[in-house]
C-alpha positions as CSV (number, residue, x, y, z in Angstrom):
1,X,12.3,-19.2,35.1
2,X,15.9,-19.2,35.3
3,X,17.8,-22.4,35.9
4,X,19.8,-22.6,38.9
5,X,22.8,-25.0,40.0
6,X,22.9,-27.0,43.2
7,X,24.7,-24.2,44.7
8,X,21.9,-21.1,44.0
9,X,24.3,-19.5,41.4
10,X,22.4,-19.1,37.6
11,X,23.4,-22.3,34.9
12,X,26.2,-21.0,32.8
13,X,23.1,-21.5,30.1
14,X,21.3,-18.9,32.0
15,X,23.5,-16.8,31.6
16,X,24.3,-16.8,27.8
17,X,20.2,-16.2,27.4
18,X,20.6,-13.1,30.0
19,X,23.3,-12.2,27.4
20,X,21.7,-12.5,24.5
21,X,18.2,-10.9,25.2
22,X,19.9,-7.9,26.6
23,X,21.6,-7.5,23.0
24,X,18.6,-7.9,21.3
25,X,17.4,-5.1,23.0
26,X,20.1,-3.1,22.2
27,X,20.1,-4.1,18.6
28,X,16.5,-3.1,18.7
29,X,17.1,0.2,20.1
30,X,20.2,1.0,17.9
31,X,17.8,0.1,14.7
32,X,14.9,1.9,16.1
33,X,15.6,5.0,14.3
34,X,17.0,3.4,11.1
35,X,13.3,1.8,10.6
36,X,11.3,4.6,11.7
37,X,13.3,6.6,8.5
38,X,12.3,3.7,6.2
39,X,8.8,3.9,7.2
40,X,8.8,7.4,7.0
41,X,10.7,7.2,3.6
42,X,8.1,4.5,2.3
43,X,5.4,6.7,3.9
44,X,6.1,9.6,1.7
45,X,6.9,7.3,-1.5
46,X,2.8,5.9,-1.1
47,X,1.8,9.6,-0.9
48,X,3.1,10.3,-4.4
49,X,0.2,11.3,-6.5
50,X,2.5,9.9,-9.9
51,X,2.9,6.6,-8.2
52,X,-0.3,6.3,-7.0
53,X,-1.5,6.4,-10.6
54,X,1.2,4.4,-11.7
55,X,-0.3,1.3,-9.2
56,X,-3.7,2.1,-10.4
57,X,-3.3,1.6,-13.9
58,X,-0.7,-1.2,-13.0
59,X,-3.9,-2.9,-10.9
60,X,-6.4,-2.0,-13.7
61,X,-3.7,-3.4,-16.2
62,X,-3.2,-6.6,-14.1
63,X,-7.1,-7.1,-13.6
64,X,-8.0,-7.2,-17.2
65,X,-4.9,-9.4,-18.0
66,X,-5.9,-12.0,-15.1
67,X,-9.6,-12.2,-16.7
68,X,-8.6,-12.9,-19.9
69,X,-6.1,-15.6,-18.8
70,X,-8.6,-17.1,-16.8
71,X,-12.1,-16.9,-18.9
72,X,-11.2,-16.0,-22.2
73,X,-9.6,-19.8,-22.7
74,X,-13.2,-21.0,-21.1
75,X,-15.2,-19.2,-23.5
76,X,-12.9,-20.6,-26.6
77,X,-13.3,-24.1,-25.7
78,X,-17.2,-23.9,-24.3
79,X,-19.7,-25.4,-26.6
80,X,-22.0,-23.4,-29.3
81,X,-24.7,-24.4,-27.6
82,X,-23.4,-22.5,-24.6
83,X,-22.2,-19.5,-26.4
84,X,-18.5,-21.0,-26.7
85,X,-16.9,-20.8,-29.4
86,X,-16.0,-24.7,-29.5
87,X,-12.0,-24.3,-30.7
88,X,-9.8,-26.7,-30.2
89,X,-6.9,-26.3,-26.9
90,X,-4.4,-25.7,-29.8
91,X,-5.8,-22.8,-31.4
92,X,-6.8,-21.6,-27.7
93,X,-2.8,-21.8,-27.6
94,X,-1.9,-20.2,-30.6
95,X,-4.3,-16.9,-30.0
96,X,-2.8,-16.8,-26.2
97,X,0.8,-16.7,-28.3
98,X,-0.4,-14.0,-30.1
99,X,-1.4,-11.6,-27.2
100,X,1.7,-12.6,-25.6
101,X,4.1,-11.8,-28.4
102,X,1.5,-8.4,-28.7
103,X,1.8,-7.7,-24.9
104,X,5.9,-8.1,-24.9
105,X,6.5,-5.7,-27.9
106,X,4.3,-3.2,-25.7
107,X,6.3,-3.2,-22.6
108,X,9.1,-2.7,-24.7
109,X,8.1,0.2,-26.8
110,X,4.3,2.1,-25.3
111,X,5.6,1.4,-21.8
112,X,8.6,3.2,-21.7
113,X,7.0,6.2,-24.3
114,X,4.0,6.8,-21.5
115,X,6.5,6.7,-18.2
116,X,8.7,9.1,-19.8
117,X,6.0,11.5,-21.0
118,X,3.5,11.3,-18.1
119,X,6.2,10.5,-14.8
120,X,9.0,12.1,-16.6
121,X,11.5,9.0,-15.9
122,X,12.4,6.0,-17.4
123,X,10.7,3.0,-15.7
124,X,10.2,3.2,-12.3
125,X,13.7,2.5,-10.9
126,X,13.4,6.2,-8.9
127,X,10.8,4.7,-6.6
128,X,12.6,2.0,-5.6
129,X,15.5,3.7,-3.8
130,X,14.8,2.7,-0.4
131,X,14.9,-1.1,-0.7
């Protein structure tokens, strides 16, 4: 409830809350429409049949990347007798390196060749004019 004085009058405290909830409201009625066009806006930019693609190969990208982080080091270091391959963590490293280095000089070059040709754009930055 609200907190009263001695004398039946609202605590100055009381009133400040009063205050401040009824700006909130009008804050969240003045912003209303400002997020309803953002989730429209973001609404239409899911509906995009290029940029749906673009997150499925993305997530089909990312999947296959996450396994081989995660099991291809297993399988190097398992034993023979297992079906490992029994390296050593160094050479585990140095193959890792190598896709790296492999992975980094295809972002820079296939990347960019396939969004231009297939989303005609550079790299996404069209998509992300809402945020």
């Amino acid at each position: 409830g609200i907190p009263y004085r001695g004398d039946g009058e609202p605590a100055e405290e009381a009133h400040a809350v009063m205050e401040c909830h009824s700006y909130s409201k009008l804050v969240s009625s003045e912003d209303q429409g400002r997020k309803k066009a953002v989730w429209q806006g973001l609404k239409e930019l899911l509906l995009d049949p290029k940029l749906q693609l673009l997150f499925c190969v993305y997530s089909s990208t990312c999947f296959v990347v996450l396994m081989v982080d995660e099991t291809f080091p297993l399988w190097c270091v398992s034993n023979l007798e297992y079906g490992g391959l029994s390296w050593e963590s160094s050479e585990v490293g140095s193959v890792l390196g190598a896709i790296g280095g492999c992975l980094v000089v295809f972002q820079l070059t296939a990347y960019s060749y396939v969004m231009k040709t297939c989303f005609d754009t550079s790299p996404p930055s069209q998509y992300f004019r809402l945020l």
